[in-house]
VOVOVEX-433996 format. One record per atom (N, C-alpha, C, O): atom name; x, y, z; residue in one letter. Coordinates in steps of 0.02 Angstrom, whole numbers, m for minus. Atoms other than C-alpha are relative to their C-alpha. Example, Ala and Ser with C-alpha at 12.3 -4.5 7.8 and 13.67 -1.06 7.14 Angstrom:
<rs>
R   atomo        x        y        z   residuo
R       N       45      m59        0         a
R      CA      615     m225      390         a
R       C       45       60        0         a
R       O       97       59       33         a
R       N      m42      m59       m3         s
R      CA      684      m53      357         s
R       C      m39       55       37         s
R       O      m14      110       45         s
</rs>
This chain:
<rs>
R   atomo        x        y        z   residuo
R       N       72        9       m7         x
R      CA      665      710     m434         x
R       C      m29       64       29         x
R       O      m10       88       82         x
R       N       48      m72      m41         x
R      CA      544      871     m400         x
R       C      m28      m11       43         x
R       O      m41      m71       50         x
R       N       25        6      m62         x
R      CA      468      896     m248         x
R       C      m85        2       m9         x
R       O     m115        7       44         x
R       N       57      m18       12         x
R      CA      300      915     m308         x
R       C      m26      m88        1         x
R       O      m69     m117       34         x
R       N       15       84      m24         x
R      CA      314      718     m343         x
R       C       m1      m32       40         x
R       O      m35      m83       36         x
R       N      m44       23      m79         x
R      CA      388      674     m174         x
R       C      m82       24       28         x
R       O     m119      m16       55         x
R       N       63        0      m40         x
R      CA      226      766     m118         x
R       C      m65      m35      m30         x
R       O     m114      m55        2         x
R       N       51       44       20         x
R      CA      116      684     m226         x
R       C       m8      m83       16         x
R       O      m58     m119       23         x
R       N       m3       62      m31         x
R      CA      179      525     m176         x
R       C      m14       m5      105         x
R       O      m27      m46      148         x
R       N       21       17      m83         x
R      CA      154      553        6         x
R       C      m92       34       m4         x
R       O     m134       20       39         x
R       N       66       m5        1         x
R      CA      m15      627      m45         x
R       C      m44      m68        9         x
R       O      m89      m72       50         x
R       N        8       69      m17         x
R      CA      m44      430      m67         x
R       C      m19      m49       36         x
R       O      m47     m104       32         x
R       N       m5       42      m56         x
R      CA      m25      389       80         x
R       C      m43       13       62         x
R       O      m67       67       79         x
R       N       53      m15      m77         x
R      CA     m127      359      247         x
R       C       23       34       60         x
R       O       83       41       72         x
R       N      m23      m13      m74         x
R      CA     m121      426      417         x
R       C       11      m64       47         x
R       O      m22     m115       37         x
R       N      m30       62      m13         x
R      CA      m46      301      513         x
R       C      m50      m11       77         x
R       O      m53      m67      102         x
R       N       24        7      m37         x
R      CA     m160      344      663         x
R       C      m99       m9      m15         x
R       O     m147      m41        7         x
R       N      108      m16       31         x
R      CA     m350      399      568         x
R       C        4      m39      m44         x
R       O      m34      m86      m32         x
R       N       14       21       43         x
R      CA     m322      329      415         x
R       C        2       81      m54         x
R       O       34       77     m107         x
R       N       24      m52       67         x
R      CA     m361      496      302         x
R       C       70       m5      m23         x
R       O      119      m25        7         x
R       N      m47       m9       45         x
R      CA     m251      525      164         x
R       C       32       85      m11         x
R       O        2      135      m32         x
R       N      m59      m78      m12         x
R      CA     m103      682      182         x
R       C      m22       25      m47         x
R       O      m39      m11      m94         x
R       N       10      m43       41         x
R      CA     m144      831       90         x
R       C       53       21      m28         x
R       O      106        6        1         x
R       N      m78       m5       42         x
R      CA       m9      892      m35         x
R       C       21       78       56         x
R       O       79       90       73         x
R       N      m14      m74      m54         x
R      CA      m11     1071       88         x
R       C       47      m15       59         x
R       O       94       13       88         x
R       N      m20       18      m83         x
R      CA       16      976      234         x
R       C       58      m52       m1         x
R       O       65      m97       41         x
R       N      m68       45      m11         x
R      CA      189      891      182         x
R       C       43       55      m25         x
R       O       33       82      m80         x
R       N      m61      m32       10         x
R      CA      343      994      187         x
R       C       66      m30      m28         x
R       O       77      m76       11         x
R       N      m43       23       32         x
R      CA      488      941       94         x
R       C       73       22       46         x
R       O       82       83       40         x
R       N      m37      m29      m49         x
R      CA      648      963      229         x
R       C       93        5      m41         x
R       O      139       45      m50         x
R       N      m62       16       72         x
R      CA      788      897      105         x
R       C       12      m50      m25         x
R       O      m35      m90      m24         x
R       N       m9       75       10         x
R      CA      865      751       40         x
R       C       76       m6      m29         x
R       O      100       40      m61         x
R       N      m52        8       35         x
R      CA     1026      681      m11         x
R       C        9      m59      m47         x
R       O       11     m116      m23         x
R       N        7       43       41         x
R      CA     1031      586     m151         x
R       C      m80      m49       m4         x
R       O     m129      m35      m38         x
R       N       76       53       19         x
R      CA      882      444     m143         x
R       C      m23        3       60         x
R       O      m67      m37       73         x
R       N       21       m5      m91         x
R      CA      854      485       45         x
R       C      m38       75        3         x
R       O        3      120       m3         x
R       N       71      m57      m13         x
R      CA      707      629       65         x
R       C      m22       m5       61         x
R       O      m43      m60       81         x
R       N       12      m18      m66         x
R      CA      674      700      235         x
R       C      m86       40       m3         x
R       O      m87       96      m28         x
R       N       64      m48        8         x
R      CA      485      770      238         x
R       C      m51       m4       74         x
R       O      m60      m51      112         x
R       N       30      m31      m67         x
R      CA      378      858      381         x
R       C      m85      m29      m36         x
R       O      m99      m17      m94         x
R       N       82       34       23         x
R      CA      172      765      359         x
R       C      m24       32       65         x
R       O        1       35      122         x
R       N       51      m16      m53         x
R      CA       48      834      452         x
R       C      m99      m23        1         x
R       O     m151        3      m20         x
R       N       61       16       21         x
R      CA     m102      764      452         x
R       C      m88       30       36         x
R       O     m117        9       86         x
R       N       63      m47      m16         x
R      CA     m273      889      459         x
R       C      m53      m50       38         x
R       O      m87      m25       83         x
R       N       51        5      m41         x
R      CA     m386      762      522         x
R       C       10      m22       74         x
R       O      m33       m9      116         x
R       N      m33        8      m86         x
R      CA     m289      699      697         x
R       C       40       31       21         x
R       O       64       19       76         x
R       N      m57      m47      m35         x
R      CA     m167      839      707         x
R       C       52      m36      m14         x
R       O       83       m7      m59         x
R       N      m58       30        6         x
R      CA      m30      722      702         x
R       C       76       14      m47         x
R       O       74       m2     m106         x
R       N      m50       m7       26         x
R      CA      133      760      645         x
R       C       61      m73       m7         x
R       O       72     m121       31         x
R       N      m51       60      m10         x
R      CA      274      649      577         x
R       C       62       35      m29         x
R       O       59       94      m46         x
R       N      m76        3       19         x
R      CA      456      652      524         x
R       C        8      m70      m45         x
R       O       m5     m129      m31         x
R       N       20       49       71         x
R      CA      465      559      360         x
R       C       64      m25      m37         x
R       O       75        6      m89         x
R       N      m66        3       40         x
R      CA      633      488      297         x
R       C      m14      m62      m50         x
R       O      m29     m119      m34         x
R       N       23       61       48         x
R      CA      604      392      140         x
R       C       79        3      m58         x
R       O      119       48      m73         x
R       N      m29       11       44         x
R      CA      706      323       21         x
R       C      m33      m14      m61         x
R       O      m71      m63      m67         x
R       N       27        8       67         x
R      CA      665      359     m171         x
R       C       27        0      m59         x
R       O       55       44      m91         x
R       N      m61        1       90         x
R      CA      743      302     m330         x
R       C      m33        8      m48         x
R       O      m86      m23      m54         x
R       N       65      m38       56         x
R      CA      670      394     m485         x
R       C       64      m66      m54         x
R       O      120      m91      m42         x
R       N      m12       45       27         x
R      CA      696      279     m623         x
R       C       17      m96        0         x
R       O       28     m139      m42         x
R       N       m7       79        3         x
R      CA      714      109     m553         x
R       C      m53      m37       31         x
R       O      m95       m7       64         x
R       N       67       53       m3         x
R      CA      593      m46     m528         x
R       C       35      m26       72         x
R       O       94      m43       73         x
R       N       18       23      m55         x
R      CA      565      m95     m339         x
R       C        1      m71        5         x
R       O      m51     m102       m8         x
R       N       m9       56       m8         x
R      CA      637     m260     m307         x
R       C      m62      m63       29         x
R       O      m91      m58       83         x
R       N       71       31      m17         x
R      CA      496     m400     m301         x
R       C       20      m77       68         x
R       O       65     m119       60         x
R       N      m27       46      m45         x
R      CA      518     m522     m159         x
R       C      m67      m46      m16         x
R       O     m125      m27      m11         x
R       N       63       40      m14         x
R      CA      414     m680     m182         x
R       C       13      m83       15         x
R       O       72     m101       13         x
R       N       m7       73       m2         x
R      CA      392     m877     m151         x
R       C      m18      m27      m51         x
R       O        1      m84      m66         x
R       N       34       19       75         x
R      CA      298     m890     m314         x
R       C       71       m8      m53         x
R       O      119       28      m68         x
R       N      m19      m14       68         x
R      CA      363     m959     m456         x
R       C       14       20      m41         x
R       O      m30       63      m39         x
R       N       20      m33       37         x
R      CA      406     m887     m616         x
R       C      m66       m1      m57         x
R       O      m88       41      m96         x
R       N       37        5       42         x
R      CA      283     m970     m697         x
R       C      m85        7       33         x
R       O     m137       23        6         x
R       N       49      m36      m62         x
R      CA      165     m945     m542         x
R       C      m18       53      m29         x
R       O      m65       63      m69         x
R       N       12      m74       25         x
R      CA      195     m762     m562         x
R       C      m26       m6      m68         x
R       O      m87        3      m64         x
R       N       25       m4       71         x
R      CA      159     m774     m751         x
R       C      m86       m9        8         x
R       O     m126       36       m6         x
R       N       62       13      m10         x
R      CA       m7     m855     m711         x
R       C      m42       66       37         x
R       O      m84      101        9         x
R       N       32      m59      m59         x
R      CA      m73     m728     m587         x
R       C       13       77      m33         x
R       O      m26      123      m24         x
R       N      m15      m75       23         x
R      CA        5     m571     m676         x
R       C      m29        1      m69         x
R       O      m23       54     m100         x
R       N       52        3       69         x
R      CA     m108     m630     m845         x
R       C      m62      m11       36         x
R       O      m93       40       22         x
R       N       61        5      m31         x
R      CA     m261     m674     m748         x
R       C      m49       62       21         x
R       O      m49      119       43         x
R       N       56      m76       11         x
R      CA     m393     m571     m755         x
R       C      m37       33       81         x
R       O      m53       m1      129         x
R       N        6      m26      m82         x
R      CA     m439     m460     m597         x
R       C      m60      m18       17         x
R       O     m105      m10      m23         x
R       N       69        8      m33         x
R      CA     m581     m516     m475         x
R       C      m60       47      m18         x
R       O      m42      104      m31         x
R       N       43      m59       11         x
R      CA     m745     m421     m507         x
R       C      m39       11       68         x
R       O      m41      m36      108         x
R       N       42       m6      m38         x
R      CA     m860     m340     m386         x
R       C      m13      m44       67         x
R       O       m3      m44      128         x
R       N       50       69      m38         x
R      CA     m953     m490     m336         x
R       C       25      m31       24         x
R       O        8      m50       79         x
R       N      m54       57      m34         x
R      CA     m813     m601     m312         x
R       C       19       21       57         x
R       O       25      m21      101         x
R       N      m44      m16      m57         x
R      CA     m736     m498     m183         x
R       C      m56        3       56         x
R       O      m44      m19      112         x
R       N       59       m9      m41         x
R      CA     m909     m459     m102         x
R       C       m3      m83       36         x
R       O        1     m100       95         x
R       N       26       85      m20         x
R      CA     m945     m660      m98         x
R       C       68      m22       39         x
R       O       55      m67       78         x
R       N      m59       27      m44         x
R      CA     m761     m693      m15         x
R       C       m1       30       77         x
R       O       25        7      128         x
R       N       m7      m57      m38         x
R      CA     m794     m546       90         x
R       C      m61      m35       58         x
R       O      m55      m27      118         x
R       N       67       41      m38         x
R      CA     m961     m650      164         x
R       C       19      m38       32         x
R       O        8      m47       91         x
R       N      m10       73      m13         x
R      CA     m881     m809      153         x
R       C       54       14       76         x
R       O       47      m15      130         x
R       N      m36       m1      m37         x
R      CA     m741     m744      250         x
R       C      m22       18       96         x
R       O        0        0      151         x
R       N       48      m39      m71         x
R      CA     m867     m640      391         x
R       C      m23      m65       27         x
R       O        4      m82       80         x
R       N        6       70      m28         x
R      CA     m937     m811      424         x
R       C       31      m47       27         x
R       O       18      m76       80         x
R       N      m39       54      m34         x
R      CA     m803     m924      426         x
R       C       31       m6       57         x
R       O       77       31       74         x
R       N      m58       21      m76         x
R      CA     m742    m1010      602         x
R       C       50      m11       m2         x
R       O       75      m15       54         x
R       N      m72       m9       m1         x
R      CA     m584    m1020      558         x
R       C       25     m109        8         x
R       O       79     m135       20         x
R       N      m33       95       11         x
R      CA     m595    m1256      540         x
R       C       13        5      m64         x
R       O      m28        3     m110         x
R       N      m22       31       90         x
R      CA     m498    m1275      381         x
R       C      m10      m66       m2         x
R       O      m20      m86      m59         x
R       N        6       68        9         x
R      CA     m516    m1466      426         x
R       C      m61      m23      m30         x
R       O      m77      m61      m76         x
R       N       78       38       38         x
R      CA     m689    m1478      415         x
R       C      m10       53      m57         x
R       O      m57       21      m80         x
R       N        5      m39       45         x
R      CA     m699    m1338      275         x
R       C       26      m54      m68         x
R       O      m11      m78     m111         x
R       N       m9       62       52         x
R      CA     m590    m1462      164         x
R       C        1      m70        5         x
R       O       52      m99      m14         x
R       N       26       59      m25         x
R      CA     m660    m1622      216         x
R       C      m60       13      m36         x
R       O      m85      m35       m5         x
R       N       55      m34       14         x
R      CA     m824    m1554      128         x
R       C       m4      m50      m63         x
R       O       49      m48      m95         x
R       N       15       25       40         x
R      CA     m897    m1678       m5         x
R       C      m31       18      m58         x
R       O      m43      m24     m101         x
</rs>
């Protein structure tokens, strides 16, 4: 795997303290042995530095852990993605809600 990807994939990623997202400059590549990658992040907007040991397997699919179904999953992985609005209107519903599921589904 090139290192250019390794930095693009940590480009990806957040600061674990601000939030901003690592610049491809500001990750050093230190080494790796086999699927294990050692990389230096620095992140420009809190200063922060890290020490980065990741494990990355080029060619293989990321084991899925779930409680769902297969036919669950089937449902949900054809279903068409939320729009806009929907997430906005959950996003309300949710700012509001007190947290009674009793009386929420008790609701006529």
């Amino acid at each position: 795997m090139e290192e250019s990807l390794i930095k693009r994939v940590m480009a990806s990623i957040k600061c674990g303290i601000c939030g901003q997202r690592y610049e491809p400059d500001n990750i050093g590549v230190l080494g790796h042995q086999e699927d294990l990658w050692f990389l230096r992040v620095f992140c420009s907007a809190c200063h922060t530095q890290y020490l980065v040991a990741a494990v990355i397997r080029e060619g293989r699919a990321p084991e899925v852990i779930t409680d769902l179904t297969g036919a669950e999953s089937d449902k949900f992985r054809n279903a068409d993605m939320p729009t806009a609005d929907e997430v906005l209107d959950m996003h309300n519903f949710l700012k509001a809600f007190d947290g009674d599921f009793s009386r929420l589904f008790s609701r006529k």
